[in-house]
C-alpha positions as CSV (number, residue, x, y, z in Angstrom):
1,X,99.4,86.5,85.6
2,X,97.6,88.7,88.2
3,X,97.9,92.4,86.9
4,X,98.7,95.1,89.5
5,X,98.9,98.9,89.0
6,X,100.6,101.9,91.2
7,X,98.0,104.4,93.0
8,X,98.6,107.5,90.8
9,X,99.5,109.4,94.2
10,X,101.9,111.6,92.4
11,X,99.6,113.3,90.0
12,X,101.1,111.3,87.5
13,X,103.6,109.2,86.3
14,X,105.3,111.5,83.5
15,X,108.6,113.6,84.5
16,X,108.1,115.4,80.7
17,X,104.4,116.3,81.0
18,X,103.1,118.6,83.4
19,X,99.4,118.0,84.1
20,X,98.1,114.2,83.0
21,X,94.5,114.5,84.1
22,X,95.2,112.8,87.3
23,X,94.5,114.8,90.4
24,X,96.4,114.7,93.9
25,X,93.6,113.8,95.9
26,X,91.9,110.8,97.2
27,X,88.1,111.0,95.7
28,X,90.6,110.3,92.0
29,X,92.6,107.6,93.9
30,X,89.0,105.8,95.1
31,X,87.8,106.2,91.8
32,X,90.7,104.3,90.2
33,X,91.1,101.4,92.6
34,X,86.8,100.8,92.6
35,X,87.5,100.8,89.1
36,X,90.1,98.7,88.6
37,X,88.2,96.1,90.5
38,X,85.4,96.4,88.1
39,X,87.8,95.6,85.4
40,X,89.9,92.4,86.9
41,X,92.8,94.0,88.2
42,X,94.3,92.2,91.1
43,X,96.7,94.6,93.3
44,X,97.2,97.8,93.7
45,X,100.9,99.2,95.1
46,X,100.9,102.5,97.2
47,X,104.0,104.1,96.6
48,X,105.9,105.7,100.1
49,X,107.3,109.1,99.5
50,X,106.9,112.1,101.9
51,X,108.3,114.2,98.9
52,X,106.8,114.2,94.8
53,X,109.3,112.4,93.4
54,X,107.6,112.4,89.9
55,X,106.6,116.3,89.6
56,X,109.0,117.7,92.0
57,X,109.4,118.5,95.3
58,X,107.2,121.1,95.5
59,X,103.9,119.1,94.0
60,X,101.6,117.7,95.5
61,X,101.4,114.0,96.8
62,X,99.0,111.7,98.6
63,X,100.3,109.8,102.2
64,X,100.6,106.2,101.6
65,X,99.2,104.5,104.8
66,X,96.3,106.5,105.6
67,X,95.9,106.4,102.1
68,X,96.0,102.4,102.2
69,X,93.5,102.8,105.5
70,X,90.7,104.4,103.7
71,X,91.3,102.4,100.8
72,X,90.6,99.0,103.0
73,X,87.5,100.5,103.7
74,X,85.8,101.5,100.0
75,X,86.8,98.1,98.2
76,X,86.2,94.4,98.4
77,X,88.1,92.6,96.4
78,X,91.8,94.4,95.4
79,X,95.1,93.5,97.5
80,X,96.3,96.7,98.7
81,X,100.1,96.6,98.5
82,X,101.3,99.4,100.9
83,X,105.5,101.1,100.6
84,X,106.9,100.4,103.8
85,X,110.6,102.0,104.5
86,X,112.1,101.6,108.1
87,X,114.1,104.1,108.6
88,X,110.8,106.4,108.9
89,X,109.3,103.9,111.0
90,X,108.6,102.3,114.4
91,X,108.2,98.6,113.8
92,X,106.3,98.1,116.5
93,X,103.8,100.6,115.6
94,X,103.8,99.5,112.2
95,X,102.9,96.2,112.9
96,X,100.2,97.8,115.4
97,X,99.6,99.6,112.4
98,X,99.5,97.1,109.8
99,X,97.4,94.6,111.5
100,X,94.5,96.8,111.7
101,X,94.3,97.8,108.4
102,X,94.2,94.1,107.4
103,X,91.6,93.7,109.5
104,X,89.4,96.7,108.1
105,X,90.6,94.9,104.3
106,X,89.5,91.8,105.8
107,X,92.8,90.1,105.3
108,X,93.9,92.1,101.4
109,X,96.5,94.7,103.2
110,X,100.4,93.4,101.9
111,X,103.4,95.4,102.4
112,X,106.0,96.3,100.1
113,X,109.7,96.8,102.0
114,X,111.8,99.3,100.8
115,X,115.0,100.2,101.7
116,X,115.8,104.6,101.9
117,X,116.8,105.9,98.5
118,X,116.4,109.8,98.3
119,X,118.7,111.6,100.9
120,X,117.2,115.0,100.8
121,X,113.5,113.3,101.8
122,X,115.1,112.0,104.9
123,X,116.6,114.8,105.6
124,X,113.5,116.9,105.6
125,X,111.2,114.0,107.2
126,X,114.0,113.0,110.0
127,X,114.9,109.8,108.3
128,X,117.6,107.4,108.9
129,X,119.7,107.6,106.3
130,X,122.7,105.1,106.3
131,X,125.1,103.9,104.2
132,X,123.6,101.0,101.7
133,X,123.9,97.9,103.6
134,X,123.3,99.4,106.5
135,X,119.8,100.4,105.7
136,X,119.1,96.3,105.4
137,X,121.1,95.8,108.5
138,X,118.0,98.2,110.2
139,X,115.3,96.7,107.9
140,X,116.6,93.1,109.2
141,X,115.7,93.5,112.4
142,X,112.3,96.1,111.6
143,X,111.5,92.7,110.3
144,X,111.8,90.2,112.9
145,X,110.2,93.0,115.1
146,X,106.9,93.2,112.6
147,X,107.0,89.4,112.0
148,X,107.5,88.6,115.8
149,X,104.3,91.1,116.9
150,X,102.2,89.7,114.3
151,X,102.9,86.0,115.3
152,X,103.5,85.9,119.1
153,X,101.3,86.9,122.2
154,X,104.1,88.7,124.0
155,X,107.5,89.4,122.3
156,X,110.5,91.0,123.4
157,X,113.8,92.0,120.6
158,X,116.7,93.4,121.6
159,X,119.0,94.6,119.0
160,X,121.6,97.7,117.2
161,X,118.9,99.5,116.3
162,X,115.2,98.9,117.9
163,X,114.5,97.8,121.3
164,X,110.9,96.2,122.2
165,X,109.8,94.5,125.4
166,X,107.1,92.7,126.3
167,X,105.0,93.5,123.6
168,X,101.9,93.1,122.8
169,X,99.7,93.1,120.0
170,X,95.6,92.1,119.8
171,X,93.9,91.8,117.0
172,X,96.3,89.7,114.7
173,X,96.1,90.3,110.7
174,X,93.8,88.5,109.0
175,X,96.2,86.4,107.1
176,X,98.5,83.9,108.8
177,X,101.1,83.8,109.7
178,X,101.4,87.1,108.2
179,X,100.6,89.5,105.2
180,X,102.7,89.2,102.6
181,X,106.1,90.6,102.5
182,X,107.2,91.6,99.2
183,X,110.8,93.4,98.3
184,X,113.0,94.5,95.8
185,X,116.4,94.7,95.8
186,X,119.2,93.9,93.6
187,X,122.7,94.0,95.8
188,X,124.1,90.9,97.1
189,X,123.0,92.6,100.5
190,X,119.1,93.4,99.5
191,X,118.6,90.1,98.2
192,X,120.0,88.3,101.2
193,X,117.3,90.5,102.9
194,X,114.8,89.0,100.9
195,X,115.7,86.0,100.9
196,X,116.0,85.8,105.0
197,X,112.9,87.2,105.6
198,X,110.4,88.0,102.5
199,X,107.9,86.2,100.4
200,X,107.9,87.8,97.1
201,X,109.9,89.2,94.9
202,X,109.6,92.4,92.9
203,X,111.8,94.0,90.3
204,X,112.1,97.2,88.3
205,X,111.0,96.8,84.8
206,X,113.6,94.6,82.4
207,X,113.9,92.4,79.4
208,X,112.3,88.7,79.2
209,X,116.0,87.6,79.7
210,X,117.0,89.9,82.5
211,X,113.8,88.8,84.6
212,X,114.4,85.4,83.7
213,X,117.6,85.3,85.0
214,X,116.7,87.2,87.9
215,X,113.8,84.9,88.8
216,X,116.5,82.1,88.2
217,X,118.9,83.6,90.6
218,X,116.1,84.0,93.8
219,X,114.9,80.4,93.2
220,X,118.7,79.2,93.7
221,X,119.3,82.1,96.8
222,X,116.3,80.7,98.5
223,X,117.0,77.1,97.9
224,X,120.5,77.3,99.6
225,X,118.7,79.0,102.2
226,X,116.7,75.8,102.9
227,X,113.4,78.2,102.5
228,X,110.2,77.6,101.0
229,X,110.0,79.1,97.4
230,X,108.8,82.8,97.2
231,X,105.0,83.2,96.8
232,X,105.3,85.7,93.9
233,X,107.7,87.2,90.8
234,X,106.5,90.7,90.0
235,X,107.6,93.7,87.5
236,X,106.8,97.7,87.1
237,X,106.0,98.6,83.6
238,X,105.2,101.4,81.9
239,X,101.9,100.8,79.2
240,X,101.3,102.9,75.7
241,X,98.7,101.1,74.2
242,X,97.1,102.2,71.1
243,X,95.9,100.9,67.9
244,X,98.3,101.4,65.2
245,X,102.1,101.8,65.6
246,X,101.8,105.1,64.1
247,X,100.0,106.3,67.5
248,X,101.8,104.0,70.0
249,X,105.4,106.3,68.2
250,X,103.8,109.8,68.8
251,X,102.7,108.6,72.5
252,X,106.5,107.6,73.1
253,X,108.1,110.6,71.6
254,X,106.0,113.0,73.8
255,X,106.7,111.0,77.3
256,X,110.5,110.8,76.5
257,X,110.6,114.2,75.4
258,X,113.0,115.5,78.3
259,X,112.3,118.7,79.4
260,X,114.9,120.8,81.7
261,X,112.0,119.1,84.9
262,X,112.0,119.2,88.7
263,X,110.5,115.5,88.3
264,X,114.7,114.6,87.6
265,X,115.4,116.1,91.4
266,X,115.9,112.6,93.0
267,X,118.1,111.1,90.0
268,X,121.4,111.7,91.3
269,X,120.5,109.9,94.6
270,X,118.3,107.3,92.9
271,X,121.5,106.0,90.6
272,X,124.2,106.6,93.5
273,X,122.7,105.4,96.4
274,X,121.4,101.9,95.2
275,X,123.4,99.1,93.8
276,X,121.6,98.7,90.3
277,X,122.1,95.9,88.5
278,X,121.2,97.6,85.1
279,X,122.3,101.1,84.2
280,X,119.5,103.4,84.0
281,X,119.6,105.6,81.3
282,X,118.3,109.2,82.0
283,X,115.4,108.5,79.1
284,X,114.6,105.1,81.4
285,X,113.7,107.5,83.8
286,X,110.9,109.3,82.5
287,X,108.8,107.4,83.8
288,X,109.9,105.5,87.3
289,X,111.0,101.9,88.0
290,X,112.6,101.8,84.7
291,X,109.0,101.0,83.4
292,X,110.2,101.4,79.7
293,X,112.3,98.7,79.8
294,X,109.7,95.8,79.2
295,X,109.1,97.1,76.3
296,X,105.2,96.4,76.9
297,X,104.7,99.7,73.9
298,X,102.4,98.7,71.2
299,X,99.3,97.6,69.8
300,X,96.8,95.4,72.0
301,X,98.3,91.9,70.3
302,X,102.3,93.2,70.6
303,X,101.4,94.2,74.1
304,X,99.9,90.5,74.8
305,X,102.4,88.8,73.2
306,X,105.1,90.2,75.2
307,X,103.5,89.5,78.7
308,X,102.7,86.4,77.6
309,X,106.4,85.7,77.0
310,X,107.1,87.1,80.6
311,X,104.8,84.8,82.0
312,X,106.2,81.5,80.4
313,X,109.8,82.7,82.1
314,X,107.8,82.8,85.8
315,X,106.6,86.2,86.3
316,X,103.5,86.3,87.8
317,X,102.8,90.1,89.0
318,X,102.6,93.1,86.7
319,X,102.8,96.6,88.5
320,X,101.6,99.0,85.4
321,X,101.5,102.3,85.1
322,X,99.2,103.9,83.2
323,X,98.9,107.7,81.9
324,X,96.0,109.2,82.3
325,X,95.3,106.4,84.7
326,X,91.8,105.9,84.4
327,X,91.5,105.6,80.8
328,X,94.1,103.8,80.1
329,X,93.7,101.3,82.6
330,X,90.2,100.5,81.2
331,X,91.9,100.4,77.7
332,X,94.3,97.7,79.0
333,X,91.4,95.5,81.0
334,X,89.4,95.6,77.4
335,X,91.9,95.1,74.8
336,X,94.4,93.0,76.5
337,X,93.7,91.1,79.6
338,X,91.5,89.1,77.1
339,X,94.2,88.5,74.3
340,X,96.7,87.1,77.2
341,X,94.0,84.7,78.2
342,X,93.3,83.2,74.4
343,X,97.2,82.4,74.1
344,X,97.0,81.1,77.4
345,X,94.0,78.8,76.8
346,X,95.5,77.8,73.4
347,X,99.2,76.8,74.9
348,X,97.4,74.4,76.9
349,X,95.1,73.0,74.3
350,X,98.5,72.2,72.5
351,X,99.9,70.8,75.4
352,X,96.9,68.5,76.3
């Protein structure tokens, strides 16, 4: 299991608490992620947002790519896993973009594709926003555009939506053929996306059984496809770690404790304008990427004995969130990372 975490970018990750110790700025967001390498985290996903989607519209929140850029340049060992959404972007530029960062990272810059949820942010940024499968329509070919500059000398794409001749692009990213390409998606239409053109696969938080049968379903997509397996399964969860189940029900109470918020602003267009597979429940979203669904809420050994399950289904990536970050993140790295590893070990000591 490689465990990832989200860049608290947002000031937090609570819609129900106002202030969770976690400044907007990026001295706190260079602190976390020198941390967290420190402490054997693996990844760490930048959120794309132009707007707060977690405090409101109004808050505060931190750009993801420059963000990402001066990131590369403070760490050594942590995959940065930037947002990227199309319909804000030029793909050639992005892959101009792209490439550099990698470079500065020395081949650790992934991206993270994301189709346009939240209407009123494109509306005040000058998005595209589209009907559903027309969004992954445009991503389609932002893809072959990105995937083409990265890989050819010269390369010209001619298509509904972008139009690119003769380009070219110098340096190349590190990694070849390319950075990775993970997605998420869970529409017929997304995962076709995915499965066309991505490399790994991420998913909002669910139960051992819905992620099994998810991972299932992407191993069969990609097979018809005659395509190389995906590199990667991955999962956002929420964590409430603490040492007695007394304290892990008082945490819970006070982060689902729904309050009339402006962190609820992008619901509406969250639920209507992507094709969910599970409902989510307006307690699901107190914290994002239904995060509460994994259920990984409990002391150090539940916590461990639930990721451990995850893993034996194929999961691979955890994307954690954390609140307040820095604490609890170092809570995590002490009191669990190492439990995970001694069932691990002692699975295959029974299988030897």
């Amino acid at each position: 299991m490689k465990y990832g975490f989200w860049l608290p970018i947002f000031g937090g990750w609570l819609r129900n608490v106002e202030d969770e110790n976690m400044p907007t700025t990026f001295d706190y967001a260079k602190q976390v992620v020198q941390s967290a390498e420190k402490w054997g985290y693996d990844i760490t996903l930048i959120a794309e947002l132009n707007l707060n989607d977690i405090k409101g519209m109004a808050a505060d929140s931190l750009e993801a790519w420059s963000t990402a850029a001066g990131l590369a340049a403070v760490t050594e060992k942590i995959e940065i896993m930037t947002a990227i959404r199309p319909a804000f972007h030029n793909p050639a530029v992005t892959a101009k973009m792209a490439a550099n960062i990698d470079q500065i990272s020395n081949g650790r810059f992934t991206l993270n594709v994301v189709s346009t949820w939240w209407a009123e942010e494109a509306r005040q940024y000058g998005g595209q926003f589209t009907e559903h499968d027309e969004r992954y329509d445009r991503t389609d070919e932002f893809l072959q555009i990105v995937k083409g500059m990265w890989t050819e000398e010269e390369f010209s794409f001619t298509g509904k939506y972008y139009d690119v001749q003769n380009a070219r692009l110098a340096p190349k990213p590190v990694q070849r053929p390319n950075p990775i390409l993970y997605a998420g998606g869970e529409s017929p239409r997304g995962k076709k996306s995915i499965v066309d053109a991505c490399d790994a696969y991420v998913m909002h938080g669910g139960t051992v059984e819905e992620i099994a049968a998810k991972i299932k379903d992407m191993k069969h997509l990609r097979h018809l496809a005659g395509k190389a397996p995906l590199q990667s399964f991955g999962m956002a969860a929420y964590v409430v770690c603490r040492d007695t189940e007394e304290e892990v029900a008082t945490e819970y109470a006070r982060i689902v404790d729904m309050k009339d918020s402006s962190g609820y602003v992008g619901y509406d267009d969250f639920v209507s304008k992507s094709q969910l597979e599970q409902q989510v429940k307006l307690e699901d979203y107190s914290v994002s990427n239904r995060g509460l669904r994994p259920n990984l809420i409990g002391t150090p050994e539940q916590i461990a004995e639930r990721i451990f399950a995850y893993e034996q289904v194929g999961l691979d990536l955890l994307l954690l969130q954390f609140s307040p970050q820095l604490e609890e993140m170092e809570r995590f790295s002490k009191q669990v990372m190492p439990l995970v590893e001694e069932k691990r070990q002692a699975l295959k000591e029974l299988t030897n």
